[in-house]
N, C-alpha and C positions, 0 to 999 in steps of 0.2 A: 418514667424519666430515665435518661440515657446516660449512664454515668461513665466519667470518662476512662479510656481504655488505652495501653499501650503496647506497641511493640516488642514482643521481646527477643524471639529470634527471625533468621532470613535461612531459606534453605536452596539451594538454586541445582538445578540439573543442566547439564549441558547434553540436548540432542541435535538427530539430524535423519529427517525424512525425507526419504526421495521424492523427487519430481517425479513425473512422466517421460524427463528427455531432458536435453541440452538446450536450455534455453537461450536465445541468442536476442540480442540489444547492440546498441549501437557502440556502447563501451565495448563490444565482445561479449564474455561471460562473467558472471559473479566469481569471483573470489574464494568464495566457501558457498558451495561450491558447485563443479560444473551442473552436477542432476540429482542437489542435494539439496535443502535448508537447513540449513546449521543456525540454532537457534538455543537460550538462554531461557527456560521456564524456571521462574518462582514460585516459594509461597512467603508470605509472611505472617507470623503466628503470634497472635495478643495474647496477653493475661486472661482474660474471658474466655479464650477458646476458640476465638472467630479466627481463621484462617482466608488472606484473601490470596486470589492467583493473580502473577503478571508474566509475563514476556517482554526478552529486549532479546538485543544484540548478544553474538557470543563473546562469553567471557564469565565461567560462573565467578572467578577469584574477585571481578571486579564487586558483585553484588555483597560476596562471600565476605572482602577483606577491607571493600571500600567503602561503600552504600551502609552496609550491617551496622557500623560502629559509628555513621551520622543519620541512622535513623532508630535505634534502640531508645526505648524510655517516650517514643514520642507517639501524640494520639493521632492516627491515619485522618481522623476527622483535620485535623491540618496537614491536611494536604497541599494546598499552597504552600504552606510553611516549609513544606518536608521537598517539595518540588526545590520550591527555592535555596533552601540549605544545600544542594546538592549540586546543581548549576554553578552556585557560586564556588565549591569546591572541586569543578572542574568535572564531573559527572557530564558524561557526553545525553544526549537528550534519548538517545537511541535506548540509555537503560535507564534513566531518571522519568521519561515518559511512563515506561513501564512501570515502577515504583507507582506513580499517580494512580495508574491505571489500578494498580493490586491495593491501595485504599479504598475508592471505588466500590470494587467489589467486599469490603468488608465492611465498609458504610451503608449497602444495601442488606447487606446479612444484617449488621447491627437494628436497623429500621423495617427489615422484613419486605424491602419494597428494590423491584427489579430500578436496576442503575435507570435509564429510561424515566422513570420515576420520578427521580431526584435534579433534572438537570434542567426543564425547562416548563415546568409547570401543566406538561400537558403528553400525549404523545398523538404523532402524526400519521404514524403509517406504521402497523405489525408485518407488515411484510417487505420489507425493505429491495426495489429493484436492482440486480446489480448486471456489470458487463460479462461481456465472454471475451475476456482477458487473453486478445491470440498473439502469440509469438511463434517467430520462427525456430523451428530444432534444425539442431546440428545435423547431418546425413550419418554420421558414424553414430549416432547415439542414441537413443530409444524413443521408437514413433517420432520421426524424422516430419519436419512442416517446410517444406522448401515451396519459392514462389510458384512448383508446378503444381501441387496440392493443397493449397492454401483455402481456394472456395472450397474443395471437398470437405477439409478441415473443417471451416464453418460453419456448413452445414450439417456436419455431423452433432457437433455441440451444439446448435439451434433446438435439431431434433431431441438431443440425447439432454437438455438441461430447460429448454423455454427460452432461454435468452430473447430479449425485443432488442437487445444493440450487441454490436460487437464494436472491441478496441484493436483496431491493427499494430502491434508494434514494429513499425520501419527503420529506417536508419540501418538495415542490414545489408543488403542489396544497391548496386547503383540503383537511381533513382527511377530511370527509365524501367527497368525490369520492375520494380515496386510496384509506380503508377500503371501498368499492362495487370501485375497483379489485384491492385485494388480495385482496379474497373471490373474484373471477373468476377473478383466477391460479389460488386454489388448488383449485376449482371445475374447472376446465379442467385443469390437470398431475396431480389426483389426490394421491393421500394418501402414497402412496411417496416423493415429492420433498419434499424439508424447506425449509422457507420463511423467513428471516430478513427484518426489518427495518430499516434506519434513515432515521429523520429526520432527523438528524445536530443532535440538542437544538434544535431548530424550534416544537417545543411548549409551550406552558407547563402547568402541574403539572394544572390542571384538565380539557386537552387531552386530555393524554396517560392519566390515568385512564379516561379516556372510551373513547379510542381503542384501547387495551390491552383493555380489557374489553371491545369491541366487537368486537374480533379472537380473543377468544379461543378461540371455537367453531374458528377453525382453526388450530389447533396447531402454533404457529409455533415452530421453533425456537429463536427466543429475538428480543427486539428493542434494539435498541442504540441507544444514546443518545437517549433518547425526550426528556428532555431535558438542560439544559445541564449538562454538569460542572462549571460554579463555582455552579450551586443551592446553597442549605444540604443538608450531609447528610442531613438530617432529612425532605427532600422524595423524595430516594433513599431513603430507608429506606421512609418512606410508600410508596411506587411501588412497588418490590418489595413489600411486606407485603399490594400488596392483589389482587394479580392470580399464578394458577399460573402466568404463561408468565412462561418465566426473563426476567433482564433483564442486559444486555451492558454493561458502563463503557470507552469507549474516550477515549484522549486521560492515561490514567495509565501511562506511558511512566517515566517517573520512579519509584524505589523506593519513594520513601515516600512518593507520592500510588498507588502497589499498595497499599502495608500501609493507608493513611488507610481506602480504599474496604474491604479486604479485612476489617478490624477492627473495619469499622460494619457488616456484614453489608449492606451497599448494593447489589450485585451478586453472582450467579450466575457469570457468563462476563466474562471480560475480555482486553484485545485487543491485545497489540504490536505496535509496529511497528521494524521494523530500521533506520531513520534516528532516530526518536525516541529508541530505548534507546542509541541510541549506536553502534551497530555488529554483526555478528556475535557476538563473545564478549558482548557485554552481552544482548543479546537471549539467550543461551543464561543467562545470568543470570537474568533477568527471569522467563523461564517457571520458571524450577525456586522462587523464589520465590512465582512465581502457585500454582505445583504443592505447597508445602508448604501454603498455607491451604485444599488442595481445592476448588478453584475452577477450572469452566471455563477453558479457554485457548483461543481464537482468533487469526487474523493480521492485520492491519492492511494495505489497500491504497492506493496514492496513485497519483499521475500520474505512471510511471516508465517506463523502458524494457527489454529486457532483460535489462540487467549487475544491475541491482537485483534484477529478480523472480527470477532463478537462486540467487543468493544465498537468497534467501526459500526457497528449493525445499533448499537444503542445510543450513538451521538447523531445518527442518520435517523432515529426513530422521531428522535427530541429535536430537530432543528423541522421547524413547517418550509421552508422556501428552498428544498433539494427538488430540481425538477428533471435532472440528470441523475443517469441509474448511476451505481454504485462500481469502482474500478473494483476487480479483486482477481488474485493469482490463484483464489481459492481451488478451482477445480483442476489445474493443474498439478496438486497433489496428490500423493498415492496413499495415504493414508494422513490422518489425526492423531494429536496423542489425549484430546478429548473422551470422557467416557461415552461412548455409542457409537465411537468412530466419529467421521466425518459428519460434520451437518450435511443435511439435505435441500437442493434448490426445489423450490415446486413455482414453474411457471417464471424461470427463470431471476426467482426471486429469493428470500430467504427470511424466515418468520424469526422475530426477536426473540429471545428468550424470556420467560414471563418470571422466573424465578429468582428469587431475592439474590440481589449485589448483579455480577456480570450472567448467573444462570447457567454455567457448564462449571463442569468438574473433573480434573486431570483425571487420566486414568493410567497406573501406577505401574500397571502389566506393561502399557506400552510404551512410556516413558523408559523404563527396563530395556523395553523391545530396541531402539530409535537411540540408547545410550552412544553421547559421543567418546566411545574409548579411545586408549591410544593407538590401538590397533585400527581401526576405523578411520580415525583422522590420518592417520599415513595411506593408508589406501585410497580415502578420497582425496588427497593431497596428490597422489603420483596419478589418479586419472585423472583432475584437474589439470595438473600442469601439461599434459598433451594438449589439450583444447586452447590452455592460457598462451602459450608458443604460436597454435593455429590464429589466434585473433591478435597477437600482438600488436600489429600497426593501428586496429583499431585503439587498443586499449590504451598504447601512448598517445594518440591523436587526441581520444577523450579527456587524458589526464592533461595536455598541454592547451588543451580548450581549440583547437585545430580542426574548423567543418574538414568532414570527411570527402563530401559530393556537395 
């Protein structure tokens, strides 16, 4: 029998691993930053000894001064509970997701059985397919992806990880130069590999007609967010009605911007994310909700590291009706602060962890290694802000909700 256990302290590290390069999106560049993730690892440590891990957003002070003092005293096994306390006190989801997440894993330690386990009576697949998450790099900044080496790019990661899909990230590029790019990708990988898109809503309604229909000779798996999710419905409805290749709504994390989308027939495929929906159990929410209107389901990838994507690899194992591989930025990282280093793709995929709670364990060398000091932070602070100057127009275009092309 499981007797109940509490939280009693929260300890939080704030690192930041680099990337491969300058990732570029239709915003410009991330914030924190340009060829870094800057990222918030926990633990939380019970009475019993069970220690669980999570990740969010940076910010250790918020875990440290905010989170700590509304979640002490209380049993992780309420975990809705402790989700909720947290939201209502203004906890952004970005680090109250995580909290869920690092119960989770101490629920599994407490029970002896990998999270997987616990969430849906069954599991579906140990080896979880996921994309090759391509973006374009900056030219001034490390291993450069510009629209003239894009299919090489592909193919290289094809060869070097398995991948069966790749995800084009566009909205970089006029559109005209993209769509020349995209037709080479799928020219050069052949017809076997399944090709997604997004713009990340970069186009406006005119654009995007164009460019859908220009694409559609290559049968793309589906493209995603062609444009904004706050359009009028009516421009989503247009868009899907006029083109066969499906189309992907992401950024409806929320239930009833699912049902809004899923009852105007505006989309095909639609996309969580496990910080958006709130956590673990919400995300197993969210799909089975997408799952009743018979709608595609996809994943949602952000700038994380790997206490988050493991998680993503355990709500992915537990849900049966994921028929779309898995988004992740995973391999464009240079390093983990995971013990063994980075996980491994085999066959473009990635095997769950079989061990009790989430199954990986920080590794404290590197955590050390990846510390965001204050030295650190003003360095990647002054090489960010070159790039942030470079994409400006896009960045206010993004923020003012203003299609780019």
């Amino acid at each position: 029998m499981v007797t109940a256990i509490q939280i009693k302290d929260v300890k939080a590290y704030e690192v930041a691993v680099p990337w491969k390069g300058v990732l570029l999106w239709a915003g410009g560049i991330h914030r924190y930053y340009a060829d870094t993730v800057a990222r918030t690892i926990f633990e939380l440590y019970t009475d019993e000894g069970v220690v669980g891990i999570g990740e969010g957003a940076l910010g250790k002070e918020v875990y440290e001064r905010k989170v700590k003092p509304l979640i002490l005293g209380e049993d992780p096994l309420n975990y809705e509970k402790i989700r909720r306390r947290l939201v209502c006190e203004g906890i952004p989801k970005e680090y109250s997701s995580g909290v869920e997440i690092a119960c989770w894993d101490i629920i599994g330690k407490v029970f002896n059985r990998p999270v997987y386990r616990l969430l849906s009576g069954g599991i579906y697949r140990r080896e979880v397919p996921l994309s090759a998450y391509v973006f374009f790099r900056d030219e001034e900044g490390r291993n450069p992806v510009t629209p003239d080496n894009l299919a090489d790019h592909c193919i290289s990661l094809i060869r070097r990880f398995g991948f069966k899909t790749v995800k084009l990230k566009l909205g970089v590029y006029p559109p005209e130069v993209e769509v020349k790019a995209v037709r080479e990708v799928r020219e050069r990988v052949g017809e076997d590999i399944k090709i997604r898109i997004d713009p990340n809503g970069a186009w406006s309604l005119p654009t995007a007609l164009n460019v859908v229909k220009a694409l559609e000779d290559c049968n793309l798996e589906y493209v995603e967010s062609p444009i904004a999710l706050r359009s009028p419905i009516s421009n989503h409805q247009r868009l899907r009605g006029s083109t066969k290749t499906p189309i992907c709504a992401d950024g409806v994390y929320e239930i009833d911007s699912l049902v809004r989308i899923a009852k105007s027939d505006a989309a095909d495929v639609v996309m969580a994310d496990t910080y958006g929906c709130g956590g673990i159990k919400k995300t197993m929410e969210w799909f089975r909700v997408a799952s009743s209107f018979r709608l595609g389901v996809s994943y949602h990838s952000m700038r994380r590291l790997g206490v988050a994507h493991v998680a993503k690899l355990h709500v992915t194992a537990s849900f049966p009706d994921m028929h779309h591989a898995v988004d992740a930025h995973y391999h464009q990282l240079e390093d983990d602060i995971l013990e063994g280093g980075k996980m491994e793709y085999k066959g473009g995929s990635m095997t769950v962890p079989s061990k009790p709670g989430l199954g990986v364990n920080l590794d404290e060398g590197k955590i050390k290694e990846y510390e965001l000091t204050e030295k650190r932070r003003r360095e990647l602070e002054k090489y960010t802000a070159y790039f942030w100057n470079k994409y400006r127009w896009k960045i206010e275009h993004r923020a003012l909700g203003i299609p780019q092309y």
